[in-house]
C-alpha positions in Angstrom: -3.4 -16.2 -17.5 -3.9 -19.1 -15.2 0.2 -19.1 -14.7 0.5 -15.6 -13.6 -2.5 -15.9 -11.2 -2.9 -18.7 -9.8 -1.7 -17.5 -6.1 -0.5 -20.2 -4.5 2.1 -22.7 -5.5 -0.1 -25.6 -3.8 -3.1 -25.0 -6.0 -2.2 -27.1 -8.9 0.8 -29.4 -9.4 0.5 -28.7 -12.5 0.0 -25.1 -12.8 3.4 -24.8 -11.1 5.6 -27.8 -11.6 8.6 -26.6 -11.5 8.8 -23.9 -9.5 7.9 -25.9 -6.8 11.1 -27.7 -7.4 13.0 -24.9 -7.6 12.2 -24.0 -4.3 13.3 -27.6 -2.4 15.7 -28.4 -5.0 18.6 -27.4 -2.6 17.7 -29.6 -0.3 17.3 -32.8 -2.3 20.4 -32.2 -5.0 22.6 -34.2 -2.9 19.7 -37.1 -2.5 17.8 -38.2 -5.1 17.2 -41.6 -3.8 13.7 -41.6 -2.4 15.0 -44.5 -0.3 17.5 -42.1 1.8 16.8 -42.3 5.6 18.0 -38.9 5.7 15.6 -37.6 3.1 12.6 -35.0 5.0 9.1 -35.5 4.1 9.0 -32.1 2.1 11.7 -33.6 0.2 10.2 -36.9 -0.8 7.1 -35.1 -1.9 9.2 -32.9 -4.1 10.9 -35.7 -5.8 7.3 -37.5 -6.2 5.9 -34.2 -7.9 4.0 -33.2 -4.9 5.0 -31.1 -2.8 4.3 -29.6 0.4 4.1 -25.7 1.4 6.8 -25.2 2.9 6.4 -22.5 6.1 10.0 -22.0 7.9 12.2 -24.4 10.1 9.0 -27.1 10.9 6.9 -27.5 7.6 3.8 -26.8 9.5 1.8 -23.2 10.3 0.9 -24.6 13.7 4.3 -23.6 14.5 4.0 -20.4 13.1 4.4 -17.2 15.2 1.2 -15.5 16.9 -1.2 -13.2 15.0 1.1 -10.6 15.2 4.2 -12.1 14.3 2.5 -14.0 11.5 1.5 -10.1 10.3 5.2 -9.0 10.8 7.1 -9.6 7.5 10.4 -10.1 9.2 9.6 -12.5 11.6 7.6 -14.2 8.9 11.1 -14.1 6.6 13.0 -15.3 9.4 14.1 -19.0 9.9 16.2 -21.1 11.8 17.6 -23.6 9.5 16.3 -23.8 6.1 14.7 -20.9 5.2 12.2 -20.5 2.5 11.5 -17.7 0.0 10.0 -14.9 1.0 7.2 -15.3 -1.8 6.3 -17.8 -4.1 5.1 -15.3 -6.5 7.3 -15.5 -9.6 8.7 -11.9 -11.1 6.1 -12.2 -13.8 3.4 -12.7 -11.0 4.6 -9.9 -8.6 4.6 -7.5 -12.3 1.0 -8.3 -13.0 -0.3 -8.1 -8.6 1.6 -4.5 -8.9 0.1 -3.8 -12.0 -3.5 -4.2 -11.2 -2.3 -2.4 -7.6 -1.2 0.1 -9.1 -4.3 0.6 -11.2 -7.1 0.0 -7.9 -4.3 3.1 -6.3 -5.4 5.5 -9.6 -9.1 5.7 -8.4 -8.2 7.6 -5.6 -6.8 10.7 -7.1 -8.1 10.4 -10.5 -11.7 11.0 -8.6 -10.4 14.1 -6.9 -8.8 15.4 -10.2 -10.9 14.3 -13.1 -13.7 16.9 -10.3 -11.8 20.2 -10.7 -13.0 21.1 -14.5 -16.6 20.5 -13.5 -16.9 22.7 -9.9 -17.7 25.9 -12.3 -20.8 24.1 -13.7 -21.8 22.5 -11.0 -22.3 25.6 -9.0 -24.3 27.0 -11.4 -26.6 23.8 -12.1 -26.8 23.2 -8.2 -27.9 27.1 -7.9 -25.6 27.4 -4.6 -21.8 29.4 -4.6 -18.3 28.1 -5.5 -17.6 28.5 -1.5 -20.0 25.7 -1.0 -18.5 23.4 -4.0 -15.2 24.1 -2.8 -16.5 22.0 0.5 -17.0 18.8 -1.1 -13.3 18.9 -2.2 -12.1 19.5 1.3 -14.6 17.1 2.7 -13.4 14.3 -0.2 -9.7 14.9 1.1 -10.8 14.4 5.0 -12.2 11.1 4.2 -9.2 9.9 2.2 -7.4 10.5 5.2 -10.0 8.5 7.4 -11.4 5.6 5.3 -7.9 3.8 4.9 -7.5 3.9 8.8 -10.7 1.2 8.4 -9.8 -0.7 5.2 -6.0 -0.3 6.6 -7.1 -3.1 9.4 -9.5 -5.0 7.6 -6.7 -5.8 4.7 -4.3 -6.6 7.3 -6.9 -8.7 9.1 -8.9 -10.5 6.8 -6.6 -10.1 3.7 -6.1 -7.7 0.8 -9.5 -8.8 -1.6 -11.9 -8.6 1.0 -10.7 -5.2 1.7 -10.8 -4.5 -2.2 -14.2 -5.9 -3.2 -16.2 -3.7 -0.3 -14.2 -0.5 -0.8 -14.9 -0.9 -4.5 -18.9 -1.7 -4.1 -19.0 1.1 -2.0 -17.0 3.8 -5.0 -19.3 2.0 -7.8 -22.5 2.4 -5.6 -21.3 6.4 -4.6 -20.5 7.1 -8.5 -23.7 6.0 -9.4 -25.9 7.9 -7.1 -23.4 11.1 -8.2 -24.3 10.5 -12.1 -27.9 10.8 -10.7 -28.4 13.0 -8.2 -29.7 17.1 -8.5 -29.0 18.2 -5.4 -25.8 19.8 -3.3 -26.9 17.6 -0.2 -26.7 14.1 -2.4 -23.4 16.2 -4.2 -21.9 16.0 -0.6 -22.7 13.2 1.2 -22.1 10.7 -2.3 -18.2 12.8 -2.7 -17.7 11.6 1.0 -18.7 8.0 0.2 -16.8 7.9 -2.9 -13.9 9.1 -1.1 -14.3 6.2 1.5 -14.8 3.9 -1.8 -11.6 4.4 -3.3 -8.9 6.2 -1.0 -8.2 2.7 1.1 -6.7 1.3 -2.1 -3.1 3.5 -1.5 -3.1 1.8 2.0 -3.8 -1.7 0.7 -1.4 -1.1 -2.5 1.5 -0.7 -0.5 0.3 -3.3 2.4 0.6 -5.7 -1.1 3.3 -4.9 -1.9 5.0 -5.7 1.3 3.1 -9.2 0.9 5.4 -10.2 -2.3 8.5 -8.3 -2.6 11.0 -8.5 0.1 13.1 -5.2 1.8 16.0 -5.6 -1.4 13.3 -5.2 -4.3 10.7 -3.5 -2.3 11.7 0.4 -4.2 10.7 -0.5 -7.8 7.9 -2.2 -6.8 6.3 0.4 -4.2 7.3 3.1 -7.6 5.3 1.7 -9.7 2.3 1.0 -7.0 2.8 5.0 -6.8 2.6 5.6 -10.1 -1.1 4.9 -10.3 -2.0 8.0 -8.1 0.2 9.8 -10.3 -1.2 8.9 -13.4 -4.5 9.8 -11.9 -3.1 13.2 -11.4 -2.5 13.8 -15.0 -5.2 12.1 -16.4 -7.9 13.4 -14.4 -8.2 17.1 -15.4 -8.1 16.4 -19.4 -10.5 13.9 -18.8 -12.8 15.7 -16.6 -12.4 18.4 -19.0 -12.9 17.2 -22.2 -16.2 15.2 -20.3 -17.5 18.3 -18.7 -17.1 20.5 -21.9 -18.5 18.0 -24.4 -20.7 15.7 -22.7 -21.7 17.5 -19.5 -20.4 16.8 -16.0 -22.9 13.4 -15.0 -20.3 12.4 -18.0 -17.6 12.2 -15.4 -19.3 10.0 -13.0 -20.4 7.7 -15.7 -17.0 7.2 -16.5 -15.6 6.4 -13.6 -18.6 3.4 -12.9 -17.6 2.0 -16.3 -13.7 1.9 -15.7 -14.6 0.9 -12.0 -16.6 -2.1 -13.0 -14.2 -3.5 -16.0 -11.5 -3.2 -13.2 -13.4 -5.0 -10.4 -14.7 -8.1 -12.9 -10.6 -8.2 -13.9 -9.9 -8.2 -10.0 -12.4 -11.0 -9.0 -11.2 -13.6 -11.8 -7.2 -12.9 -11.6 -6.5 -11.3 -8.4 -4.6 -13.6 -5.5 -4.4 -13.4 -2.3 -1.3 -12.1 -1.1 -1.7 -11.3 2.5 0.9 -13.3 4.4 -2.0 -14.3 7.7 -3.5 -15.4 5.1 -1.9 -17.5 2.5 1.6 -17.0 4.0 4.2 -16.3 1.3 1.7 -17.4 -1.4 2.3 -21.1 -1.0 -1.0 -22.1 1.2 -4.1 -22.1 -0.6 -6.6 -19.3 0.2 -9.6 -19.9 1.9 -13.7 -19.3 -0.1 -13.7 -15.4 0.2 -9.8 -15.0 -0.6 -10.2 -16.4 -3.5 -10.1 -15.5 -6.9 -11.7 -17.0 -9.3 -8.8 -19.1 -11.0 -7.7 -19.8 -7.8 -11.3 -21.4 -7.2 -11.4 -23.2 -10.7 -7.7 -24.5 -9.5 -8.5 -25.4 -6.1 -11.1 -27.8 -7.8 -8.7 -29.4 -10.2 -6.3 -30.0 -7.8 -8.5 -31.8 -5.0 -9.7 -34.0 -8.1 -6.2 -34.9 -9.2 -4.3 -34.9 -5.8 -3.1 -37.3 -3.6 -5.6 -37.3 -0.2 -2.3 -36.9 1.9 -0.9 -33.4 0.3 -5.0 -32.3 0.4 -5.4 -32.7 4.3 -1.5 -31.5 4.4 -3.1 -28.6 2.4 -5.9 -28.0 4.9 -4.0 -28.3 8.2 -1.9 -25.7 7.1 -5.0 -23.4 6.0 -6.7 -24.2 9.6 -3.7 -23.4 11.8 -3.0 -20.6 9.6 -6.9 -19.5 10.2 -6.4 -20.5 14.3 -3.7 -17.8 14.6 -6.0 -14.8 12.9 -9.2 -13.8 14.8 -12.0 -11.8 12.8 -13.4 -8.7 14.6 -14.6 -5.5 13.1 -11.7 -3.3 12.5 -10.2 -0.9 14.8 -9.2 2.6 13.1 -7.4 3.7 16.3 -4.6 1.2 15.4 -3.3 4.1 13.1 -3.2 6.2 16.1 -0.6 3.5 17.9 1.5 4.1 15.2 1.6 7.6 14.8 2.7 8.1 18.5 5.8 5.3 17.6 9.2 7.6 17.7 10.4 6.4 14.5 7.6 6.1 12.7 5.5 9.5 14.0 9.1 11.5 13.0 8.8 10.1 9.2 5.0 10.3 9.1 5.3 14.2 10.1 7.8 15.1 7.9 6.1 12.9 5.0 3.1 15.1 5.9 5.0 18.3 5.5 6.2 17.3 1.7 3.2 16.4 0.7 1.3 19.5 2.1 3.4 21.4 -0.6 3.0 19.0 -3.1 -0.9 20.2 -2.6 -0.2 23.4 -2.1 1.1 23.3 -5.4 -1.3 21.8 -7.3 -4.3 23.2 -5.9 -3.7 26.8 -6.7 -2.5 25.9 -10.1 -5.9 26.6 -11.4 -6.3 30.1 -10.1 -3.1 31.1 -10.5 -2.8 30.2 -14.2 -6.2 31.5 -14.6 -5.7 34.6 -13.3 -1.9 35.0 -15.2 -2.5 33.2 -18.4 -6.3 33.7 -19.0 -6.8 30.2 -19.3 -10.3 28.3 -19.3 -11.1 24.8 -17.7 -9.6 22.5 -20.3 -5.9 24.2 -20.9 -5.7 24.2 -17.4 -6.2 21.0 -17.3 -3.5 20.2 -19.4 -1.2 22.2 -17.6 -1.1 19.6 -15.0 0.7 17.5 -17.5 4.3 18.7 -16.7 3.9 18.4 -13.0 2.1 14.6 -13.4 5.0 13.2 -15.8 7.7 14.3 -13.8 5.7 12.4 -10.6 5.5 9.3 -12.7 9.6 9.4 -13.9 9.8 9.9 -10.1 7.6 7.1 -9.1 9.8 4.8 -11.2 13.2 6.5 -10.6 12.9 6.8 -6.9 12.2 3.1 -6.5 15.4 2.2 -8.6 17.4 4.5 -6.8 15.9 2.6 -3.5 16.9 -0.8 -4.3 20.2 0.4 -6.0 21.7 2.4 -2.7 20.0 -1.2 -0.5 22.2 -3.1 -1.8 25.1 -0.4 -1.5 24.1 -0.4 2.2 24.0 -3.9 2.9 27.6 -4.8 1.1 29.2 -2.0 3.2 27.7 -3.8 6.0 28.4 -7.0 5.4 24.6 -8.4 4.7 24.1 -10.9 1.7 21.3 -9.6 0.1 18.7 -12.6 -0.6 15.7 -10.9 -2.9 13.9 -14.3 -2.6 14.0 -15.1 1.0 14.8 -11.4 2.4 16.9 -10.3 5.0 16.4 -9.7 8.7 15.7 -6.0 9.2 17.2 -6.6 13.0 20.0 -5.2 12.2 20.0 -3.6 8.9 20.6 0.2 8.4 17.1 0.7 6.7 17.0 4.3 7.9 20.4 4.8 6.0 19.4 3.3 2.7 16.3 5.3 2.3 17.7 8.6 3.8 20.3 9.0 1.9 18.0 8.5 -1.4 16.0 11.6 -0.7 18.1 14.3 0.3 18.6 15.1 -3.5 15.3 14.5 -4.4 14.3 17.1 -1.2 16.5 19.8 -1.3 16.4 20.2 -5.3 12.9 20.0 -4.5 13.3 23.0 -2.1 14.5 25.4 -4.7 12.4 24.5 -7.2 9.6 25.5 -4.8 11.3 28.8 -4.5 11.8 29.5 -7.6 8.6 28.6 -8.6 7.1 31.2 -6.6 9.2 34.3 -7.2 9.0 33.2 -11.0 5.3 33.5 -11.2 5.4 36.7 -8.9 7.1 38.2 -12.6 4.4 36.7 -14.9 6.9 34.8 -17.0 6.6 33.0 -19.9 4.4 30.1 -19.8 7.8 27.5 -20.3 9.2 28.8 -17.7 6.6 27.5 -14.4 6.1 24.2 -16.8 9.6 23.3 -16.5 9.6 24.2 -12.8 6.4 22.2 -11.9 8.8 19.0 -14.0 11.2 19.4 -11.5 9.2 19.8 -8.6 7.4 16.7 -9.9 10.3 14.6 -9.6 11.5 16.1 -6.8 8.6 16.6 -4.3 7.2 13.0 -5.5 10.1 11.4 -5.0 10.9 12.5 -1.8 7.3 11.3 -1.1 8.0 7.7 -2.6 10.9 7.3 -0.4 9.9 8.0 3.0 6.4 6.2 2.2 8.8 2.9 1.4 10.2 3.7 4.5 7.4 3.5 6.2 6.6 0.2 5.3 10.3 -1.0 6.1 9.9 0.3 9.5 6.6 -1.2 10.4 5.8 -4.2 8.5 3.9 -6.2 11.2 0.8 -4.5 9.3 1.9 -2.3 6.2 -1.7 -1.5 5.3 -2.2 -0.1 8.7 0.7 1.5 8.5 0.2 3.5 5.2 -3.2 4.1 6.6 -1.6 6.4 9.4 0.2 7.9 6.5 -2.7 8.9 4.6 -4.4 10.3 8.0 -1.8 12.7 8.6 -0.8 13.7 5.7 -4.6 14.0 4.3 -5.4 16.0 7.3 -2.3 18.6 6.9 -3.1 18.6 3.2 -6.3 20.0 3.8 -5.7 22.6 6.2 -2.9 23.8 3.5 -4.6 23.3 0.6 -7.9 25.3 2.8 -5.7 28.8 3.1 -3.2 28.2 0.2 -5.2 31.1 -1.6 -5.3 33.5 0.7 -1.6 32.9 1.6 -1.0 33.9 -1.8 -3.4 36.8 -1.5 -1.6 38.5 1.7 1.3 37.4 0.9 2.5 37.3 -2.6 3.2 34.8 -4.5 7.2 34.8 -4.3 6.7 35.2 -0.6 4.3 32.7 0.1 6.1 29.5 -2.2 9.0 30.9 -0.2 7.6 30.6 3.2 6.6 26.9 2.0 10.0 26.2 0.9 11.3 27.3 3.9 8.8 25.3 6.4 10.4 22.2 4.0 14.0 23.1 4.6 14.1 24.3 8.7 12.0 21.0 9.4 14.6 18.4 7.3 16.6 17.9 10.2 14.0 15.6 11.1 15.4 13.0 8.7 18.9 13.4 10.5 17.6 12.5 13.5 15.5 9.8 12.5 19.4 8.4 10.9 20.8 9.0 13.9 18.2 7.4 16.7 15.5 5.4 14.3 17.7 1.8 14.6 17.7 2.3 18.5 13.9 3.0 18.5 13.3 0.3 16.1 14.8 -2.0 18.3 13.1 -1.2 21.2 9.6 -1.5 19.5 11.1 -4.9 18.5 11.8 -6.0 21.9 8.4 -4.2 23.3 6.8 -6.3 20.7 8.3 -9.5 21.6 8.1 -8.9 25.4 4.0 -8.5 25.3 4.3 -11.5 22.6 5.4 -13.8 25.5 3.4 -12.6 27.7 0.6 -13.3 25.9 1.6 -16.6 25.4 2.1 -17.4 29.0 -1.4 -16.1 29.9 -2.8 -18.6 27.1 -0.8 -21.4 28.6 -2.5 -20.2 32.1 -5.9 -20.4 30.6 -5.5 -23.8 29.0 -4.0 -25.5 32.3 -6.6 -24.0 33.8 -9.4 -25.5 31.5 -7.7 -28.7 31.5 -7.6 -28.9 35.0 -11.6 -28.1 35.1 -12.4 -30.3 32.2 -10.4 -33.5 34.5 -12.5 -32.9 37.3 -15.6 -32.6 35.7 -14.7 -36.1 34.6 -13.7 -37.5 37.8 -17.0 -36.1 39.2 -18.9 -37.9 36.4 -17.2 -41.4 36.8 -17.8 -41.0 40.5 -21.6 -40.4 39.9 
C-alpha cells in the first residue's frame, strides 16, 4: 500500500528508487562519471541514490512562479530547458487517487437519491405535507450549488485533504443528527448541512484530477471521477428503498455515517496530497496537515536514513513553496470571476442547460411512472437503473473518446503529445478537441429527449421509456462529462474553483427546473413539455459553435490579462522591499550615529 501512496517521490529513497531515476535518467545517460564537470547537482544526486525534487529549469521552488501561476497547471508544466514530468504519480498511483475521488464524488448524489423512497414516510411521521418535504430537496440542491464555491477555494488554497477532512466531519456530524432527530426543523436545517458536507467533493474531484493527470490523459480520468455521482444515482433509490421498507428510514442515515466513516479512516491513512501549491507535481514532501498518514510514517523514515543535505534541500523547497501561498479564509465570490469569463461563462451556461434536463428527467421519473405504471417506492427505484448504467458507460466512454480525438487534434496540429510532462495549452485547439466529442453525444441526446416524452404521452410498454432513459443516459451524461473536462482545460489556474462555478450554476438552474418540471407536465403534456426541453437544448447549441470559433482568442486574452496583473504585482513587491530596505539602512545609520 505504502507504494501506491506514498505522495511524493522525495519521501523515501526507498519507497521509490527507481522511479526517481527514471525521471533524471535522460540527463545523466550520456555521464555516468560522477567526476564530470559538466554533471548538475540533481544529476549527481541521482547517480548517488538521492535525489533531488526536481521543479522546472532551476531545481529550486524559490524560482517558482507567483501564487497564481504556481495554481495554473500550464504555467506549472511549462519549462525552459529541461522540463520535468507533469506528476510523479505513477499510473498505478493516479488509478488508486481517482479511485478513492471518485468514491468521496458518490456522497453527493447518493445523499440526494438514496432520500426519494423515504419523503412518503417521512411526511407522515413528521405530521407536516409532502409540499413541505419536497423543500428540503430543493433546499439540499441550492446548497450543492453553494458549498463547493467555499470548499472550491479552500482546496485550491490550502490543498485537496484539508478541504476533504472538514467537508467530511461536517456530512458525518449532519447524518448523525438526521438518524436522530423528530422534527421537520432539525429535518431541514441537518439536509442543508449535509448538503454542504458532501457536495464540495465534485469540485475537489475534478480540481484532483487536474493535480496528476496532464491535458492528453485528463478524459478517462475526469470519466471515472464522474462515475462516482453516477453510481450514486443508481444506487441510491434501491438502497433508500430497500432501507426505508425494511428497516425504517433513520436506516438511511445510519448508512450513510457507516460508509462515510470507513471512507474517511481509508482517506486519512492512504490519501496524498496532490495539490500542485502544495507539493508541486507530487515530488516535494507535504507539509503536517497535508499529510496522510504513510506519508507521515515515511517522512520519518526518511529524515532517519537521509543524508542532512537532500533533508534541508527537502525543506527549502517546502518553505519557498509555502512563501508563494498565503492562508486566508476562502472567498466564494471567486466563482463569480469566473462565470463572467467569455469562454468559460459560454460553457458553464450551456453545461447548465444539459444538466437542467438531465434533472428534469429524473425528477419526475417517480410520478410519472407512478401515475402510468402503478408502481410503489421500491420498483421505482429500480427503474432508475437504465438511466444510471448508461451515465456510468458514458462516464467511461466519454473520457476515452476525449483523450482519443486529443491526440487526433494535436497530430493535425503538429503538437507532440507528452502524457508525462503535458503540453502548453498556449496554443492548443482545446476547444476543438472537446467540441467535437459532444456533438454526437448532444444531439442523439436531443431526440431521445423527444421521444421520450411523446412515448410516455401513449402509455407504452414499460421497455420502451427504459431503453430511452439508456440512451439518454449516455447521451445527456456524456455531453455533461465533456464540457465539465473542458472546463477544467480552460481554467486550470484553480480547477476546484472552477468546477465550483459549475456546480453554482448549474445547481441553481437545476432547481428552478426540477421546482416546475411537474406542473410543466401538467399544463402541458407530456410529449409537449419533453419537447419544449428538447428544443431549449437544440436552439441554444450554437453556443458551442461560438465558443470553437472565438474561445482560443478569449483564452488568450485571459492569459495575457493574467500575466499583465502578474507583473504588476511583482513590480509593486519590488517597490515595497526597496522601500523597506531603504528604511531598514537608515534606521541603522541613525543607530551607529547615536
Amino acid at each position: 500500500m505504502a507504494s501506491i501512496v506514498s505522495g511524493s517521490s522525495t519521501l523515501s529513497s526507498r519507497a521509490f528508487p527507481n522511479k526517481a531515476k527514471t525521471h533524471h535518467h535522460a540527463f545523466v545517460k550520456d555521464r555516468l562519471s560522477l567526476n564530470d564537470p559538466n554533471l548538475s547537482q540533481d544529476e549527481k544526486a541521482v547517480e548517488t541514490g538521492h535525489p533531488r525534487p526536481f521543479v522546472g529549469g532551476n531545481d529550486s521552488p524559490e524560482n517558482l512562479p507567483a501564487q497564481h501561476d504556481v495554481d495554473d497547471l500550464e504555467a506549472a508544466a511549462r519549462v525552459t530547458t529541461r522540463q520535468p514530468p507533469f506528476s510523479v504519480f505513477s499510473k498505478r498511483q493516479k488509478q488508486y487517487i481517482v479511485f478513492l475521488t471518485a468514491w468521496a464524488s458518490l456522497f453527493s448524489t447518493i445523499s440526494a437519491n438514496i432520500y426519494f423512497p423515504a419523503l412518503n414516510t417521512l411526511a407522515i411521521d413528521l405530521k407536516v405535507s409532502n409540499e413541505l418535504i419536497n423543500l428540503t430537496l430543493t433546499s439540499y440542491m441550492i446548497f450543492q450549488g453553494l458549498a463547493p464555491t467555499i470548499y472550491g477555494d479552500l482546496a485550491d488554497m490550502a490543498g485537496r485533504r484539508p478541504a476533504y477532512i472538514i467537508g467530511f466531519i461536517v456530512y458525518i456530524g449532519a447524518n448523525l443528527g438526521l438518524a436522530l432527530q423528530n422534527s421537520y426543523a432539525a429535518l431541514f436545517i441537518l439536509r442543508c448541512l449535509q448538503s454542504s458536507g458532501s457536495s464540495g467533493t465534485i469540485a475537489m474531484g475534478n480540481g484532483v484530477v487536474a493535480d496528476i493527470a496532464s491535458s492528453s490523459e485528463r478524459g478517462i480520468y475526469m470519466g471515472i471521477v464522474i462515475s462516482g455521482p453516477m453510481l450514486g444515482m443508481i444506487i441510491g433509490p434501491i438502497v433508500g428503498g430497500i432501507l426505508a421498507q425494511f428497516l425504517g428510514w433513520r436506516s438511511i442515515f445510519w448508512f450513510l455515517v457507516i460508509m462515510a466513516g470507513v471512507y474517511i479512516i481509508l482517506f486519512l491513512v492512504t490519501f496524498p496530497e496532490t495539490g500542485r501549491n502544495i507539493v508541486w507535481n507530487g515530488s516535494i514532501p507535504p507539509q503536517g496537515w497535508n499529510m496522510s498518514l504513510l506519508n507521515y510514517l515515511a517522512s520519518r523514515k526518511s529524515k532517519e536514513n537521509d543524508s542532512l543535505e537532500r533533508t534541508a534541500s527537502q525543506e527549502r523547497d517546502r518553505a519557498a513553496l509555502a512563501n508563494q501561498r498565503k492562508l486566508r479564509w476562502p472567498n466564494p465570490l471567486k466563482t463569480i470571476h469566473i462565470v463572467l469569463e467569455k469562454d468559460v461563462g459560454m460553457v458553464l451556461f450551456y453545461n447548465s442547460i444539459i444538466y437542467t434536463a438531465f434533472y428534469d428527467i429524473t425528477s419526475s421519473l417517480p410520478s410519472l411512472f407512478k401515475e402510468i405504471y402503478g408502481f410503489n417506492d421500491l420498483q421505482i427505484g429500480l427503474v432508475f437503473i437504465p438511466f444510471g448504467v448508461g451515465c456510468m458507460v458514458a462516464a467511461v466512454g466519454s473520457g476515452k473518446l476525449m483523450d482519443f480525438n486529443y491526440k487526433r487534434v494535436a497530430k493535425a496540429a503538429g503538437i507532440a503529445v507528452d502524457k508525462k510532462r503535458g503540453e502548453s495549452m498556449r496554443h492548443f485547439p482545446i476547444e476543438k478537441a472537446r467540441i467535437q466529442v459532444i456533438l454526437p453525444f448532444l444531439y442523439t441526446g436531443i431526440v431521445a429527449v423527444l421521444c421520450y416524452g411523446w412515448a410516455l404521452e401513449k402509455n407504452p410498454p414499460l421497455a420502451v421509456p427504459l431503453i430511452l432513459q439508456f440512451v439518454m443516459g449516455i447521451c445527456l451524461n456524456g455531453s455533461f462529462s465533456v464540457l465539465s473536462t473542458l472546463l477544467i482545460d480552460l481554467y486550470p489556474m484553480s480547477p476546484a474553483t472552477a468546477t465550483a462555478a459549475n456546480n453554482l450554476v448549474r445547481c441553481f438552474m437545476g432547481a428552478a427546473g426540477t421546482a416546475v418540471i411537474i406542473q410543466m407536465i401538467n399544463g402541458m403534456g407530456r410529449g409537449w413539455c419533453f419537447t419544449f426541453i428538447a428544443a431549449v437544448c437544440f436552439l441554444t447549441s450554437p453556443l458551442l459553435f461560438a465558443e470553437l470559433k472565438w474561445g482560443p482568442k478569449w483564452r488568450e486574452e485571459r492569459r495575457i490579462r493574467i500575466e499583465k496583473h502578474d507583473e504588476e504585482k511583482k513590480a509593486a513587491q519590488v517597490t515595497i522591499d526597496a522601500s523597506d530596505h531603504s528604511k531598514d539602512k537608515v534606521n541603522s545609520i541613525d543607530r551607529n550615529g547615536e
